[in-house]
N, C-alpha and C positions, 0 to 999 in steps of 0.2 A: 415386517416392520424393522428398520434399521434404529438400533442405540446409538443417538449420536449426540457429543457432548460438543459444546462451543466455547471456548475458552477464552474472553475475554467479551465485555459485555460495553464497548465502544456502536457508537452506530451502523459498523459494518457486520461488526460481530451479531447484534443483536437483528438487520436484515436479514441476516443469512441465516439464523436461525431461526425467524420466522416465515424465510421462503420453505427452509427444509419442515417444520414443526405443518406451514400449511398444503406441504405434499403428503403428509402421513407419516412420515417417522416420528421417534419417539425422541424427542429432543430436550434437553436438559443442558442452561445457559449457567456457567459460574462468570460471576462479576464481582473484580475486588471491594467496590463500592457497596456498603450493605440499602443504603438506597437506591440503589438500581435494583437488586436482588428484590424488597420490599414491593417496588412499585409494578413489579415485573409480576410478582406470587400473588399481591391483592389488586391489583388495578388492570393488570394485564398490559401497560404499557411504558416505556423505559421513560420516564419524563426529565431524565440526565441529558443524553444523548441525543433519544430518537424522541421528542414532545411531539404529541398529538398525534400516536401514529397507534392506534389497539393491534395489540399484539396477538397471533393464535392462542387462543383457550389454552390449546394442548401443550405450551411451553413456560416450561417451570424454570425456575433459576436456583442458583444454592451460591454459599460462600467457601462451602469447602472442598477445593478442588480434589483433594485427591478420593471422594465418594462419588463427585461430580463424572470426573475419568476412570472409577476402576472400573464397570463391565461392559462400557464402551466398544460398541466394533467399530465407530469412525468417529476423530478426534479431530475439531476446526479450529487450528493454533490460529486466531486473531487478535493475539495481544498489540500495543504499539513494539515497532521494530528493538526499538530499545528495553523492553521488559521478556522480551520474548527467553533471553536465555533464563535471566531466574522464574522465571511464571513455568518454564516446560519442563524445568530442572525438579520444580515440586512433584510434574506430573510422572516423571520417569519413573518415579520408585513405586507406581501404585497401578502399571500397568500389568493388566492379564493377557496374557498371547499377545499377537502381534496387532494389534488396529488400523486402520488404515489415518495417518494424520496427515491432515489437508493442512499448508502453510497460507493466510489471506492475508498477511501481513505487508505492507509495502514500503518498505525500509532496508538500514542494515544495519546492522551491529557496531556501534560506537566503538569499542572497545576492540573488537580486531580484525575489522570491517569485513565483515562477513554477513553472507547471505542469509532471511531467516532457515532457507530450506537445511545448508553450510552448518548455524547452529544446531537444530533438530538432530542433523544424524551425529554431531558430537554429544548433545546429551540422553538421548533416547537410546535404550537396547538397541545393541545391532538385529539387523534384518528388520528394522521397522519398515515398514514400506510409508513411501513420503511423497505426495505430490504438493504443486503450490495450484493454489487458483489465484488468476490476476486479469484485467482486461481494462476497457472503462466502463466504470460499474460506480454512477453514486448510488450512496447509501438508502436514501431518500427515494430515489424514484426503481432502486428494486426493490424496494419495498410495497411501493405504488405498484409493483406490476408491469412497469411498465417493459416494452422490447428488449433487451439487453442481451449483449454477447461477450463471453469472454475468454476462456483457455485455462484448461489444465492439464498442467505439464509434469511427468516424470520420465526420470532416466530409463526406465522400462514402458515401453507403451501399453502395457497391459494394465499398470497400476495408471497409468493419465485415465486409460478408458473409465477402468474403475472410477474413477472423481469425476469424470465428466457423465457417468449415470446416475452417480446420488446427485449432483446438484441442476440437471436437466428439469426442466418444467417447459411447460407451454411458451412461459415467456422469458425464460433464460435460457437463451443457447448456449450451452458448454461443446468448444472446438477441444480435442487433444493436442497436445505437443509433446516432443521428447527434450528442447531447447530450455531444460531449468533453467540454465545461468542468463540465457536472451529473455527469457520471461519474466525473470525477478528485476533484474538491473532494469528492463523496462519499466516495471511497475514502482521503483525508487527510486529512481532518475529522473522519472517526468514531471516528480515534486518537486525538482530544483530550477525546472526550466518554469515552469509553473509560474511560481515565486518569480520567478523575471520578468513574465509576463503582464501579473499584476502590478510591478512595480512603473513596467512602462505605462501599464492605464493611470497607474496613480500617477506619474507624470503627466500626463495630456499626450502621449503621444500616440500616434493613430498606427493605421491597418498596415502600414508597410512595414513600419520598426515590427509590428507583432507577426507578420510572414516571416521575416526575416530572423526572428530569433527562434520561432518555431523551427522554422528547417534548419537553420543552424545547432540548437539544441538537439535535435534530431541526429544529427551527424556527430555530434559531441557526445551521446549517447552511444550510438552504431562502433563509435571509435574504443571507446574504454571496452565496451560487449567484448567485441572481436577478441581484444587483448585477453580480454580473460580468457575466452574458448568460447563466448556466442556464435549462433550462426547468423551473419549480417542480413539476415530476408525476415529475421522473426523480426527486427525492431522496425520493419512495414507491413506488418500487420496489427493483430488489436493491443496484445501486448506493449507494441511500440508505439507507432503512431497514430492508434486509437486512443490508446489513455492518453497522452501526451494534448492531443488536441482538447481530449475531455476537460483533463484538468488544467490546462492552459487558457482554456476560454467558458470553460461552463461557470455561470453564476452560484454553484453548490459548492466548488471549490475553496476548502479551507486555506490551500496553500495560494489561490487564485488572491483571495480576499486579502489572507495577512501580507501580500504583493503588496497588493492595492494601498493600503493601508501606511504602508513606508513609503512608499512614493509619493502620499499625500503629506506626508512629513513627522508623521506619528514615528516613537520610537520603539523597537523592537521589542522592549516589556510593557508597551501599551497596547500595540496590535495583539501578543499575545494575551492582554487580559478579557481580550473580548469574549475569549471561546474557555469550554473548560474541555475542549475535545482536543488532542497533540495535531500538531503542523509539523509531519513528518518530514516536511524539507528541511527545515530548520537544523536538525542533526543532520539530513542525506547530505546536508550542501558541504557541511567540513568533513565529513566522512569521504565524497566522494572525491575531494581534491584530495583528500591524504592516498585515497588510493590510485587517483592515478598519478600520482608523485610514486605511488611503490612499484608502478608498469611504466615507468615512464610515457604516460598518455599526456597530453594538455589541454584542458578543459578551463579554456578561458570564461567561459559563461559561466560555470559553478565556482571558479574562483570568484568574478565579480560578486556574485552572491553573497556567498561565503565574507567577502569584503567589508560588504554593506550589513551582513547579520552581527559579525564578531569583531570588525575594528571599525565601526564608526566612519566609513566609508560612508560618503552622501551620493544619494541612487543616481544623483546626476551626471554626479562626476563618474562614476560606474559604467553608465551609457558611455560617453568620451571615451572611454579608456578602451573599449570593445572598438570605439567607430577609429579609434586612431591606432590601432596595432600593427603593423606591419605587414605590409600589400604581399599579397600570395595568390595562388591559382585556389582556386574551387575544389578541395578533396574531400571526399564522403565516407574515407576510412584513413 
């Protein structure tokens, strides 16, 4: 039986630890919220996050992360991308030997746009060993059990394998990879294309505008990857344009929805008062223009975003401004 602590008690956070909690390990969830914590220890179910979904017997939760992580042998940093450096900076001082910490986070770092895996090895002991898991993967239906596939990735294949055997079940296939940087940017990047997606549905507009931004967002994605040092074949497979389609067109989609929502004319502090859960595009979308303004990449689509999130740019004129840019050839990188 594996020690394995979950660190952050959001609805991904909390699937995952009741996919691992109903393989047999010994799992213990910290949630900053003390009513998550409560509803988790006496009810057995997250009614914050995950409502109506009974949680395995065998998983407990606590408030105090660093009893939570000290004798941990594998550590699931799922905080939101943005909490990730102070929430793992608590856990750094309380770890014993090295653990294996899995990053499920799908974000980056506001502050110096960086990957969560990128933070992890600046605040954690060196030689920690660090994979990420990411794919499409809602919360909701792996929870359900249902099929699901998705990848984890580290810079040594040995430790991908390692995370792709704890989180193997019958019905989550875990692929390895060695492409951290194409796997993460995959898994924060398809929130910004996302977010466009819904906003054309909240427009009225149909099946072609949404091809056409998906592959194009794709390619906008493949382009920044590269610059960093991705390998452009990861962001075609699940990391890439598996999450991408997931969260672009699945009805579970937070960032799909808060889309939808702006395009129907709500303003961005209304769509987000719907949810009490983060809409990771939200911060990916200024994040990701600042950084590829720092590689010189152009990501016309996450700027329009970004437009329409933080200067009152109207979704419609957003569309225009993509359809009217400057006639070019077809490039994929």
């Amino acid at each position: 039986m594996t020690r394995i602590a979950v660190v952050g008690g959001g609805a991904w956070g909390t699937a995952l630890a009741d996919l691992l909690a109903r393989k047999g390990e010994q799992v213990t969830l910290w949630a900053r919220e003390p009513e998550v914590v409560e509803s988790i220890n006496q009810r057995h179910v997250n009614d914050m996050f995950l409502p109506g979904a009974p949680l395995a017997p065998t998983l407990g939760a606590a408030r105090d992360i660093r009893a939570v992580v000290r004798d941990a042998d594998v550590i699931v940093s799922a905080a939101p991308s943005h909490a990730v450096r102070p929430v793992m900076t608590q856990v750094a001082g309380s770890l014993k030997g090295k653990p294996l910490v899995v990053s499920a986070s799908k974000g980056l770092d506001p502050e110096k746009l960086e990957r969560p895996s990128a933070v992890l090895g600046e605040v954690l002991p060196g030689g920690t060993p660090i994979a990420v898991l990411s794919g499409p993967s809602f919360a909701l239906e792996v929870y359900q059990r249902q099929p699901t596939a998705v990848v984890a990735a580290a810079a040594e294949h040995g430790i991908a394998e390692r995370a792709q055997r704890i989180f193997s079940t019958a019905n989550f296939r875990v692929y390895s990879h060695t492409d951290v940087i194409g796997v993460e940017l995959g898994g924060a990047l398809k929130n910004v294309i996302a977010l466009a997606a819904g906003i054309l549905e909240g427009l009225g507009l149909g099946f072609n505008t949404r091809a056409a931004l998906i592959t194009r967002g794709l390619a906008e994605i493949t382009r920044l990857g590269v610059a960093l040092g991705a390998k452009p074949m990861t962001f075609a497979g699940l990391a890439g344009l598996g999450d991408l389609i997931l969260t672009a067109t699945g009805a579970l989609s937070r960032n799909r929805g808060l889309g939808v929502a702006l395009g129907q004319g709500q303003s961005v502090a209304q769509a987000l008062a719907r949810t009490q859960a983060v809409v990771e595009g939200v911060n990916t979308a200024r994040t990701a223009v600042a950084l590829g303004e720092r590689h010189g990449v152009e990501l016309p689509i996450s700027r329009e975003v970004a437009n329409v999130l933080f200067q009152n740019n109207p979704p419609r004129q957003a569309v225009a401004d993509l359809m009217e840019r400057e006639l070019k050839a077809e490039q994929w990188q």
